[in-house]
TORBA-165149 format. One record per residue (C-alpha): chain; residue in three letters; y, z, x. Coordinates in nm, 4 decimals. Example, Ala and Ser with C-alpha at 12.3 -4.5 7.8 and 13.67 -1.06 7.14 Angstrom:
residues 2
<"A","Ala",<-0.4500,0.7800,1.2300>>
<"A","Ser",<-0.1060,0.7140,1.3670>>
***
This chain:
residues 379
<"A","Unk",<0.0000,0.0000,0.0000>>
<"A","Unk",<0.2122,-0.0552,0.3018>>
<"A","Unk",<0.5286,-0.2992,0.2484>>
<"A","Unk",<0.4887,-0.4591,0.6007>>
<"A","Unk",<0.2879,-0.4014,0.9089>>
<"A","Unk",<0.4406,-0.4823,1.2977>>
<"A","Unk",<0.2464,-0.4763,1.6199>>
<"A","Unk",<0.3918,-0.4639,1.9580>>
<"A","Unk",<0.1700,-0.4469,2.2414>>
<"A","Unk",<0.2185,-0.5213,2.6174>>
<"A","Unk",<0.2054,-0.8837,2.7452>>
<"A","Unk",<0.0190,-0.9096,3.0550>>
<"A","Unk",<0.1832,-1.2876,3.0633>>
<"A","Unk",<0.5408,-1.1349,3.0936>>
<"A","Unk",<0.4517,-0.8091,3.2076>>
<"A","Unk",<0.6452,-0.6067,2.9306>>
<"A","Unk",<0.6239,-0.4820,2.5825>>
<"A","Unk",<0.6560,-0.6752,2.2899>>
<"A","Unk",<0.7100,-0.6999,1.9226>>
<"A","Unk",<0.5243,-0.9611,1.7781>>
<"A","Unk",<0.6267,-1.2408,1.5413>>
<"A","Unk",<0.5930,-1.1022,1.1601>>
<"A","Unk",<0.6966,-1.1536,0.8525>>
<"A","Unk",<1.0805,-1.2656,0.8078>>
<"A","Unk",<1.1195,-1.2017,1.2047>>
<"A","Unk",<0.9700,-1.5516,1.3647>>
<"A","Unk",<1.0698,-1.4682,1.7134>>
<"A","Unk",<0.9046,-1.2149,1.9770>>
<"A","Unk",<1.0965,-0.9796,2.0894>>
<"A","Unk",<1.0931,-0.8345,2.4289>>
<"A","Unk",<1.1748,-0.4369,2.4753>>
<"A","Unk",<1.3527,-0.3115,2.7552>>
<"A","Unk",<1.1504,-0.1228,2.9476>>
<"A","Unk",<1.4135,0.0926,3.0044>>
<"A","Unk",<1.4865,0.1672,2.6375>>
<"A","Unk",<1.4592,0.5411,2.6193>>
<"A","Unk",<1.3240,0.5458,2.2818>>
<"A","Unk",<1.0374,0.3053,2.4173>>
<"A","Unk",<0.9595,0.6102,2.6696>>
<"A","Unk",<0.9489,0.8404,2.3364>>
<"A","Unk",<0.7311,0.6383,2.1795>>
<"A","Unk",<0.5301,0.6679,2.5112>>
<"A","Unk",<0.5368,0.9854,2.4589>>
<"A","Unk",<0.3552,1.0261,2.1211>>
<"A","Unk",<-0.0174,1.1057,2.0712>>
<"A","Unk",<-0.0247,1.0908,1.7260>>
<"A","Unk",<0.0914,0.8293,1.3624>>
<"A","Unk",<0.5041,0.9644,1.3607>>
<"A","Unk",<0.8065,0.9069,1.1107>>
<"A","Unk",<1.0521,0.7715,1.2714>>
<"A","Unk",<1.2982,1.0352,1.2416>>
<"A","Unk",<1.0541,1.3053,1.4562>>
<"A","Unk",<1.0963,1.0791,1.7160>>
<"A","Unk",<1.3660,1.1334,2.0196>>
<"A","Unk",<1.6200,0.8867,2.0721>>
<"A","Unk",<1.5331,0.7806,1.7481>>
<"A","Unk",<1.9370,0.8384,1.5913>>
<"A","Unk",<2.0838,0.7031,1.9017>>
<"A","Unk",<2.2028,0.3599,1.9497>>
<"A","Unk",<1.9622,0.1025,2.1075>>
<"A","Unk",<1.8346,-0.2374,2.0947>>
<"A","Unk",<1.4291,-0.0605,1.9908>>
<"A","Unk",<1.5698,0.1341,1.7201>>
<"A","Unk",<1.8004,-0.0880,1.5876>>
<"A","Unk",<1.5086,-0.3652,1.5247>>
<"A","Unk",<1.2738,-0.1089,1.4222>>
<"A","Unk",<1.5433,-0.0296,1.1478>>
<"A","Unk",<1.5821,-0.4093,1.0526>>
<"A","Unk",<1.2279,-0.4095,0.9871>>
<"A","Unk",<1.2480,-0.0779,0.7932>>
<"A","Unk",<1.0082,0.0973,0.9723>>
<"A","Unk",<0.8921,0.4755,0.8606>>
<"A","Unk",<0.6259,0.5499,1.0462>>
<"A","Unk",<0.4832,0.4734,1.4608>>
<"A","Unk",<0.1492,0.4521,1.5402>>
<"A","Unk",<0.0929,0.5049,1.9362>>
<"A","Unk",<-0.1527,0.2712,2.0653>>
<"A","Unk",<-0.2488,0.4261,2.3999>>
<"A","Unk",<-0.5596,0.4119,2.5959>>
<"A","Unk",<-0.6498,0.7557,2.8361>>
<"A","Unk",<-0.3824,0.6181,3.1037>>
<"A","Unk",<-0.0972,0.4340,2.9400>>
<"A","Unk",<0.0345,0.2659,2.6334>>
<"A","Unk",<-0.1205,-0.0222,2.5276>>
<"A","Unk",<0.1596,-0.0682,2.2466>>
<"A","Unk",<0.2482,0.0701,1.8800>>
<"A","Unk",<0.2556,-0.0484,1.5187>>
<"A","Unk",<0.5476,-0.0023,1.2936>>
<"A","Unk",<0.4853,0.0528,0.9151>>
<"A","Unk",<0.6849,0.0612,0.6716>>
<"A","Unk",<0.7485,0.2844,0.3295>>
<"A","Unk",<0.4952,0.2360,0.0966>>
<"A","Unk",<0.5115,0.0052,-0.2036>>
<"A","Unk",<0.5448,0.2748,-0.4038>>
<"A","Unk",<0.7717,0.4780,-0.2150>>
<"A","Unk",<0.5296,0.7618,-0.2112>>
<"A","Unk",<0.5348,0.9419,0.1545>>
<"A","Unk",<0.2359,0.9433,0.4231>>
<"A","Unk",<0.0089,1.1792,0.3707>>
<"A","Unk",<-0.2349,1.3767,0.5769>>
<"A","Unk",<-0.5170,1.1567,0.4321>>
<"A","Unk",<-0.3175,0.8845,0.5428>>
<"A","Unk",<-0.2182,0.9887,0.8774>>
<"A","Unk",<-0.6167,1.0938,0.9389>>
<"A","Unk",<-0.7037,0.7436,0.8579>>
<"A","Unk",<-0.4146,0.6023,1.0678>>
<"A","Unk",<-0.5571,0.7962,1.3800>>
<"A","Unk",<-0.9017,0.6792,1.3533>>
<"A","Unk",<-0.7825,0.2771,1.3024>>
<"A","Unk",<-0.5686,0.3765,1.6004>>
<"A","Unk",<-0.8998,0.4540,1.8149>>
<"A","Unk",<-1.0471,0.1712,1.6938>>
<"A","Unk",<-0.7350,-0.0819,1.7949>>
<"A","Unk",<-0.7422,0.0601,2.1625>>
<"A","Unk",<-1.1213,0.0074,2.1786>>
<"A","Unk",<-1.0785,-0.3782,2.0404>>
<"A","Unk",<-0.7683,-0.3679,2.2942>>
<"A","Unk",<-0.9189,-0.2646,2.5688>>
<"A","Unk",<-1.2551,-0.4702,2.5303>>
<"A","Unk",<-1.0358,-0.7941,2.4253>>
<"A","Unk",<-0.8319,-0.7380,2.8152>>
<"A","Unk",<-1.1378,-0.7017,2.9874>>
<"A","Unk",<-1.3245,-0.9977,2.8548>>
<"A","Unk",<-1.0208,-1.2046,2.9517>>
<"A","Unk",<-0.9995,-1.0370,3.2814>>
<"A","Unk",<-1.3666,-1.1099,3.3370>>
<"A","Unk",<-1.2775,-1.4761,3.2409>>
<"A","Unk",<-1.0092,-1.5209,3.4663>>
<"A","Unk",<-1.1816,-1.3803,3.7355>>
<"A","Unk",<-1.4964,-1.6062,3.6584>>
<"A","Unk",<-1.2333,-1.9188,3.6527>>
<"A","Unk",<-1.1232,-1.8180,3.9966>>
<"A","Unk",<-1.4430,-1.7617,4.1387>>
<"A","Unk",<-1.5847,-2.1283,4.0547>>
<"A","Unk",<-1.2095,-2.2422,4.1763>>
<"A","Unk",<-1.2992,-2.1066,4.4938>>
<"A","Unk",<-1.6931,-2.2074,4.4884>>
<"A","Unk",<-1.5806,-2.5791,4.4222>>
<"A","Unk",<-1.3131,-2.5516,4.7157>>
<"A","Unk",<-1.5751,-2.4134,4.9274>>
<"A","Unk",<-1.8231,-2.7084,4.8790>>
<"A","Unk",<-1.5077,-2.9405,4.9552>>
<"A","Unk",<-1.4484,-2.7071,5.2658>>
<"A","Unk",<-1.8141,-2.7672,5.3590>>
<"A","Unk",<-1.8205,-3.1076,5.2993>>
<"A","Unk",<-1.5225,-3.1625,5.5121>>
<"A","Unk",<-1.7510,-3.0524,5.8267>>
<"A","Unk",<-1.9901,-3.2993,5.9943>>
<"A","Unk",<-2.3260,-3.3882,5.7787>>
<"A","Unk",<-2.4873,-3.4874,6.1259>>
<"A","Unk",<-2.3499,-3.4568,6.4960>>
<"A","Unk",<-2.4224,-3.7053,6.7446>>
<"A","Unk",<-2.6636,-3.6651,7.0252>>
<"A","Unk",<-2.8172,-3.8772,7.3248>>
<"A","Unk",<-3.0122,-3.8720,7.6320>>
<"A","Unk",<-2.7040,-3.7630,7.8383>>
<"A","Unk",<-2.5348,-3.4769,7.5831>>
<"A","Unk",<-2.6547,-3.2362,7.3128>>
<"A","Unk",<-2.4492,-3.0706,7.0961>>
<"A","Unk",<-2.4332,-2.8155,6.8523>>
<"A","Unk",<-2.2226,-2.5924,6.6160>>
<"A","Unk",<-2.1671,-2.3332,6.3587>>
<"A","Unk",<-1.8805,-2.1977,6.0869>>
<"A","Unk",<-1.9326,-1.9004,5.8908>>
<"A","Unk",<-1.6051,-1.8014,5.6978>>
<"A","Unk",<-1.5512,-1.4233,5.6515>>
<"A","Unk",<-1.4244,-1.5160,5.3085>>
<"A","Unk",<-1.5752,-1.7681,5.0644>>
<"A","Unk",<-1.3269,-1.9750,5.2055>>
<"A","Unk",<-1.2154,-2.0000,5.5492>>
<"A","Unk",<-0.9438,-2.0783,5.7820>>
<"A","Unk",<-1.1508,-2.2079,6.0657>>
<"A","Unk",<-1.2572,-2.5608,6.0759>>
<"A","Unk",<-1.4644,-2.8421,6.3575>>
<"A","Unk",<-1.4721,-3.1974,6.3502>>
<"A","Unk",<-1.6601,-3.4720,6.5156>>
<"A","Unk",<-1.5039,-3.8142,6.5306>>
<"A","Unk",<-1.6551,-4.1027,6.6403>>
<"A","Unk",<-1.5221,-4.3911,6.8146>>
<"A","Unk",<-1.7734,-4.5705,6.9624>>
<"A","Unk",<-2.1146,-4.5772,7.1142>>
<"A","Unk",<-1.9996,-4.3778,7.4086>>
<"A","Unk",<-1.7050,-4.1681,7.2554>>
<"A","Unk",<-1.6097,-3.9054,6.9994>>
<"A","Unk",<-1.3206,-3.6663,6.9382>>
<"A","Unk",<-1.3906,-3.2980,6.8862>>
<"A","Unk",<-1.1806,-3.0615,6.7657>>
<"A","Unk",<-1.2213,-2.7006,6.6794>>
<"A","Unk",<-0.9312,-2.4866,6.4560>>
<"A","Unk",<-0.7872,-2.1924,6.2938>>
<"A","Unk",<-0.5130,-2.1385,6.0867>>
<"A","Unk",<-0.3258,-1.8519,6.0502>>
<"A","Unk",<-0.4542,-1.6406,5.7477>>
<"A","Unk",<-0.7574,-1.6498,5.5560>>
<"A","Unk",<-0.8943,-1.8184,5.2370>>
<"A","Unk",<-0.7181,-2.0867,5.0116>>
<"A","Unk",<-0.3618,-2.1447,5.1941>>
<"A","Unk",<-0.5533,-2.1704,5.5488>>
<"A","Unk",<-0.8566,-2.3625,5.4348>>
<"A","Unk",<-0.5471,-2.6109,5.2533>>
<"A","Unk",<-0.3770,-2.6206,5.5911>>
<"A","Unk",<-0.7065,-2.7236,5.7651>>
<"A","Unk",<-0.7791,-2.9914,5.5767>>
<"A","Unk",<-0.4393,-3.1472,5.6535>>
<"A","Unk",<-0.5486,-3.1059,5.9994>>
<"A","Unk",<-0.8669,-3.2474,5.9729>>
<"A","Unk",<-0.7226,-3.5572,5.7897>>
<"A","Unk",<-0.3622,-3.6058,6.0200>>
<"A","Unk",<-0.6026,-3.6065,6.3553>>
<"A","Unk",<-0.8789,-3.8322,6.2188>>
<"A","Unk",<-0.5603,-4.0814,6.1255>>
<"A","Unk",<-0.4021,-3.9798,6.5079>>
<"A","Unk",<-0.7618,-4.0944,6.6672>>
<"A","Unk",<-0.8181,-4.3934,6.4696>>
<"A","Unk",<-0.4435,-4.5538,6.5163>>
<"A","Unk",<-0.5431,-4.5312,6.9508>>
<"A","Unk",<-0.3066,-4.2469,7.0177>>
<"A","Unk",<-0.3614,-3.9926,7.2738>>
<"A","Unk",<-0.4181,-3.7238,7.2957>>
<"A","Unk",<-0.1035,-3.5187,7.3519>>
<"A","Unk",<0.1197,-3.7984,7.1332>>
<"A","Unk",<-0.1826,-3.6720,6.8536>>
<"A","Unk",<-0.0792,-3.3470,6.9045>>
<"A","Unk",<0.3025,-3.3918,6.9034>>
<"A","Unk",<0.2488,-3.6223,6.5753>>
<"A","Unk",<0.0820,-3.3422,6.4107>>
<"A","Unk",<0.2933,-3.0592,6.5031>>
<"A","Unk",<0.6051,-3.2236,6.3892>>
<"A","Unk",<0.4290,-3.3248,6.0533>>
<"A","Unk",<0.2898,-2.9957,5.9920>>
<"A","Unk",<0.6230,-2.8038,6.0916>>
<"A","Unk",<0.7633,-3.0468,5.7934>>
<"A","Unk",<0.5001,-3.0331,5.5645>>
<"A","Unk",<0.4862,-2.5807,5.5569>>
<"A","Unk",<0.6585,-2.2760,5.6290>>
<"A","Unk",<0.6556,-2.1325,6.0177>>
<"A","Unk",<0.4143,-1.8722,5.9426>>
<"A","Unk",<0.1791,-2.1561,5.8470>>
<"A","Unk",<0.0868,-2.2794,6.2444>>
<"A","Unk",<-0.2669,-2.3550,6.3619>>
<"A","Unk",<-0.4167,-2.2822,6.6561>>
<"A","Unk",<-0.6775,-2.6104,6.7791>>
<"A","Unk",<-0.8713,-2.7372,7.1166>>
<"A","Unk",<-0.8522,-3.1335,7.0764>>
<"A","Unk",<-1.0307,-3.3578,7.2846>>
<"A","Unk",<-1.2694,-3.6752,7.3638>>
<"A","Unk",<-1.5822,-3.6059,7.5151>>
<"A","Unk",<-1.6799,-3.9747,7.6717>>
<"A","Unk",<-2.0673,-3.9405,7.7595>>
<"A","Unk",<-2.1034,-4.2003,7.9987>>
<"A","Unk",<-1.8409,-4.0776,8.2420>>
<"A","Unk",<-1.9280,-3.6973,8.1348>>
<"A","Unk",<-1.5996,-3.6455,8.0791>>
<"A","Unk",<-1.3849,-3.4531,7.8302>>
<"A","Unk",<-1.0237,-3.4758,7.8087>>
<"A","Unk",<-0.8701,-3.1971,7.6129>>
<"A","Unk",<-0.5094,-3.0387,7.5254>>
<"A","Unk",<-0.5067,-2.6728,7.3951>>
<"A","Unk",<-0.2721,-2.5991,7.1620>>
<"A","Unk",<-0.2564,-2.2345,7.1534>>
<"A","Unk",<-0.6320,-2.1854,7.0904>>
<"A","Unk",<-0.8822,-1.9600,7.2569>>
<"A","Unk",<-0.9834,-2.1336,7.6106>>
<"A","Unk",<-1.2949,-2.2671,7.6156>>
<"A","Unk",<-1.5244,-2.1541,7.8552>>
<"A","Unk",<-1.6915,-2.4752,8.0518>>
<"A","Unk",<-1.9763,-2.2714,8.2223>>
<"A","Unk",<-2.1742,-2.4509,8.5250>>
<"A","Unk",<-2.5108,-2.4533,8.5872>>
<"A","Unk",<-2.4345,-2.2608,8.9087>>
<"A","Unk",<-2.2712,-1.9725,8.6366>>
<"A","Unk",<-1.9454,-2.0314,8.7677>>
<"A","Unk",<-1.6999,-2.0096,8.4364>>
<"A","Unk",<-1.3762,-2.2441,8.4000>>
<"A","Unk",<-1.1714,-2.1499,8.0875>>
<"A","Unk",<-0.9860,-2.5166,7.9513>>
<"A","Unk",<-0.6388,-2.3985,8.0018>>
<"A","Unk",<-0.4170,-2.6727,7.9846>>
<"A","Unk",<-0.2284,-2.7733,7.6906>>
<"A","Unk",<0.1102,-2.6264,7.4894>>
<"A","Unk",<0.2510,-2.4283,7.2190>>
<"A","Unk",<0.0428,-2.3984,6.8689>>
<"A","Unk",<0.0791,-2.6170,6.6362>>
<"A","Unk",<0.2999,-2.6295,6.2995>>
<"A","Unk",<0.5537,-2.3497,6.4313>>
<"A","Unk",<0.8048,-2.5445,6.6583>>
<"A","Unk",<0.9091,-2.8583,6.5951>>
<"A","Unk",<0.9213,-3.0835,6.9039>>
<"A","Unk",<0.6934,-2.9237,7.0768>>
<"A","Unk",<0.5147,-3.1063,7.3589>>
<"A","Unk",<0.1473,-3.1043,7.5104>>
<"A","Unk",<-0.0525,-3.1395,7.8190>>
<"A","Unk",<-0.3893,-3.3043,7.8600>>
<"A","Unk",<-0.6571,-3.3259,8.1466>>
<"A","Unk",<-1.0340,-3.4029,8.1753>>
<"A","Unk",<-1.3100,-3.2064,8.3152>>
<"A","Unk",<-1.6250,-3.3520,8.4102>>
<"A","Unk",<-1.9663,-3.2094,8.2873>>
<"A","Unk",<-2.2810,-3.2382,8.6025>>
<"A","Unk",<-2.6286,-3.2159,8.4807>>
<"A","Unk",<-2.6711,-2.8658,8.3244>>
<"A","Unk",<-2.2977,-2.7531,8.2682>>
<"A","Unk",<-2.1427,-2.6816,7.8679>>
<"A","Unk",<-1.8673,-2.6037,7.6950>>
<"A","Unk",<-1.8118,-2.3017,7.4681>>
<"A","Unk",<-1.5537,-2.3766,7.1946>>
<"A","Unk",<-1.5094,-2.0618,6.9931>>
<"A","Unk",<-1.2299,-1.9199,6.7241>>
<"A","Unk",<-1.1029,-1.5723,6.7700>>
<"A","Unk",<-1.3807,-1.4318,6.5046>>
<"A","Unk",<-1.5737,-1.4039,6.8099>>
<"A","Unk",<-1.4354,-1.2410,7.0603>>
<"A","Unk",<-1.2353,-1.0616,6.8499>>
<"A","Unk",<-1.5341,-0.8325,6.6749>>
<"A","Unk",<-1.4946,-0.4766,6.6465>>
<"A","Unk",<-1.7561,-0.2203,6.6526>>
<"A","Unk",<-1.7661,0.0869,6.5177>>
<"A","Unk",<-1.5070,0.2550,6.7356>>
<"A","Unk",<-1.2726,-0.0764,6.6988>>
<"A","Unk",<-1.3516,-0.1865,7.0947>>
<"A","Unk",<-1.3485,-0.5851,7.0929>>
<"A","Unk",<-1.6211,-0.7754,7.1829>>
<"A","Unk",<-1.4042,-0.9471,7.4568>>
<"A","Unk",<-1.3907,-1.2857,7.6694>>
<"A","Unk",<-1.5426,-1.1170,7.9492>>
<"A","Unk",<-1.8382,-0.9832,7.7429>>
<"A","Unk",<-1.8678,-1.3132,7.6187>>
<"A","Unk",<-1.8430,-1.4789,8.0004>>
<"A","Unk",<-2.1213,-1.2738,8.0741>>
<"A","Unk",<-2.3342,-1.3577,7.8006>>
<"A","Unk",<-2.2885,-1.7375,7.8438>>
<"A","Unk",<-2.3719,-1.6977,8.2184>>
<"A","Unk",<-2.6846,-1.5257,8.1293>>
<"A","Unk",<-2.8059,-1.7530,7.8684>>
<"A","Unk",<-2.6947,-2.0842,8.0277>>
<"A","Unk",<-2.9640,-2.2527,8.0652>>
<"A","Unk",<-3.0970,-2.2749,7.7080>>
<"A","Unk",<-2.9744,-2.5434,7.4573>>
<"A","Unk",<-2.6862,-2.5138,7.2886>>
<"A","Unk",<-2.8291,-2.4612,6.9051>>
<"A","Unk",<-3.0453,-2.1736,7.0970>>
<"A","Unk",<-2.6997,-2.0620,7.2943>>
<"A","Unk",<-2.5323,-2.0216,6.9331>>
<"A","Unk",<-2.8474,-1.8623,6.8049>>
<"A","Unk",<-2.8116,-1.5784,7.0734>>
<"A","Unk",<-2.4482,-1.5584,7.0905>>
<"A","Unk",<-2.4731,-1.4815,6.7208>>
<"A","Unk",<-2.7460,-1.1779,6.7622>>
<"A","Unk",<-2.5857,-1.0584,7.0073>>
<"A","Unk",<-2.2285,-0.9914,6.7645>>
<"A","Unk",<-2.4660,-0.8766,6.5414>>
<"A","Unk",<-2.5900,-0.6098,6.8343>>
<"A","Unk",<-2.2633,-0.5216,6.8911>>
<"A","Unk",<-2.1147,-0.5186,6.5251>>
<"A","Unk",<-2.4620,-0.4019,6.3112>>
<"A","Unk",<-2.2821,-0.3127,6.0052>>
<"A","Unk",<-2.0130,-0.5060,5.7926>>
<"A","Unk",<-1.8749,-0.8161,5.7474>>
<"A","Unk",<-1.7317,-1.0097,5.9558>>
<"A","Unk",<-1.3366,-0.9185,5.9930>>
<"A","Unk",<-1.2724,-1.2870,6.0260>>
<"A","Unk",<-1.4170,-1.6824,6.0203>>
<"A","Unk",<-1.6693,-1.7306,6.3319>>
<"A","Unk",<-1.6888,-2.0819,6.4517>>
<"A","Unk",<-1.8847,-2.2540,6.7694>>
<"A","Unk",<-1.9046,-2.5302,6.9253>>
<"A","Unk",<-2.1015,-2.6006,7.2364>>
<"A","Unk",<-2.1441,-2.9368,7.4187>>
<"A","Unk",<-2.3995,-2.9886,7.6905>>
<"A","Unk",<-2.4549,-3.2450,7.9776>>
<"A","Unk",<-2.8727,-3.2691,8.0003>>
<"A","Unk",<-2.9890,-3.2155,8.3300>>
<"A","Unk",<-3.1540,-3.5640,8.3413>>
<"A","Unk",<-2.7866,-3.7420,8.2994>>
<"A","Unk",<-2.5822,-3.8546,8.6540>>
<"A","Unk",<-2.2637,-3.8139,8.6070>>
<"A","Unk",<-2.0107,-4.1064,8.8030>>
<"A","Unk",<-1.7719,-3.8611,8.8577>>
<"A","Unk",<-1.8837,-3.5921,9.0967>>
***
């Protein structure tokens, strides 16, 4: 026997309370969050008239449309930590006042509305959350598909590699790139950050040095090309760290600029370690920016380590790092495996060091390897 009925509830699309559209008022309109008789409302545990409540005589944008829509009576709509909203009624067709019956009756609908409230939130939180997780599954299968289906191998080289991110999606990225019979670029990556925004800056990587190979530039005009694109294209905190280079298998020789990355470690078959040094500033942070190259030459026997920071960077227990120097040992010890077997016991051996956990960040390795029954030209 209620005249009219008004909800307002809290918008999670605006963040802020509401009264809905109802009859003879078409429009929604927002409440202050300020509005002090909004806090008294807050306040309330149980159906009110609207004169018990504070504030509600004073001047204010809530009261005054509560009193356009000739509201008597506030029903709280609040779950055990905040308020979910309220309902306005107003007087009764027949004028008659609320009674206890009434108010008893208003209390348990009120239960019930918070219970439908709070399911109704949840469900679309679990939706959204679902619609973000296959958002991220699909970009991970694009992330993975980005990565070589097959990497090339001969008689003189063997090569291997591996990229686990430490999210579904990750920052660090490889490539292969062939570009003849006797050549390939390699690259390994990673951008600054982790999941979406770093895997989105990869794959502008990926696709701006596959274009830089494939139009004959060198290396270090690649480089330049890409910084100054990428500088551009995002904000300075968005920069990638890379080692770029073209491994040519005849000659055993790879030619490589690093641009800001962690220095591969070309190990020799004698165990002597050379980290790949030479190079410039990372990439997407300063425009202009300018890069060295050089080529090293690979004898029977000798590999390089390319590696992202998830690696040497692993903490154990008591937050020690795993280190470049634990890392130079390791390869020195193990160098005379093949590579997929070298990435196989680098691996168990972070997992020695780190047993429990995730991974803090993306792990990525590369390793190339000159076979022992290849001769070199250069020597």
């Amino acid at each position: 026997m209620v005249r009219a009925v008004y909800f307002a509830l809290y918008q999670d699309s605006i963040k802020e309370y509401a009264i809905l559209p109802g009859e003879n008022f078409p429009n929604r309109h927002i409440i202050d969050r300020s509005d002090k008789f909004l806090a008294a409302i807050g306040q309330l545990e149980t159906p009110t008239p609207m004169d018990e409540i504070a504030h509600a005589n004073e001047p204010g944008r809530l009261v005054e449309e509560t009193r356009k829509r000739k509201s008597a009576l506030v029903l709280p709509l609040r779950d055990a930590d905040r308020l979910l909203g309220f309902i306005l009624l107003t007087e009764k067709v027949t004028g008659a006042k609320y009674t206890e019956e009434d108010l008893n009756l208003l209390r348990v609908l009120s239960n019930q509305l918070v219970s439908a409230l709070t399911n109704a939130r949840l469900y679309a939180e679990t939706v959204e959350k679902r619609r973000l997780e296959e958002e991220v599954a699909m970009a991970r299968q694009i992330q993975i598909g980005l990565l070589p289906r097959s990497l090339p191998s001969s008689e003189r080289f063997s090569l291997a590699a591996h990229s686990v991110p430490s999210r579904t999606v990750g920052g660090d990225f490889y490539d292969v790139i062939p570009l003849d019979e006797d050549r390939f670029g390699l690259v390994i990556a990673d951008a600054s950050g982790k999941g979406m925004p770093a895997a989105m800056v990869i794959t502008q990587i990926q696709a701006m040095l596959r274009s830089e190979l494939h139009n004959h530039n060198n290396i270090r005009d690649a480089l330049k090309n890409v910084n100054n694109y990428l500088v551009a294209l995002t904000s300075a905190e968005k920069f990638v760290t890379l080692c770029f280079g073209v491994f040519d298998s005849v000659a055993g020789a790879f030619e490589y600029s690093n641009a800001g990355h962690n220095y591969p470690m070309l190990i020799r078959s004698d165990g002597s370690c050379e980290r790949l040094d030479v190079g410039g500033m990372l990439v997407g942070a300063f425009p202009d920016a300018t890069y060295e190259s050089t080529a090293v030459f690979l004898r029977p026997g000798d590999f390089i380590f390319l590696f992202t920071d998830g690696i040497s960077e692993t903490m154990d227990d008591s937050e020690e790092e795993y280190g470049e120097e634990r890392l130079i040992s390791f390869l020195q010890s193990n160098r005379g495996v093949p590579p997929e077997e070298i990435i196989r016991r680098a691996l168990d051996d972070l997992y020695t060091f780190q047993p429990v956990g995730h991974a803090q960040d993306d792990r990525t390795i590369v390793v190339l390897k000159a076979e022992s029954n290849h001769q070199n030209v250069k020597v």
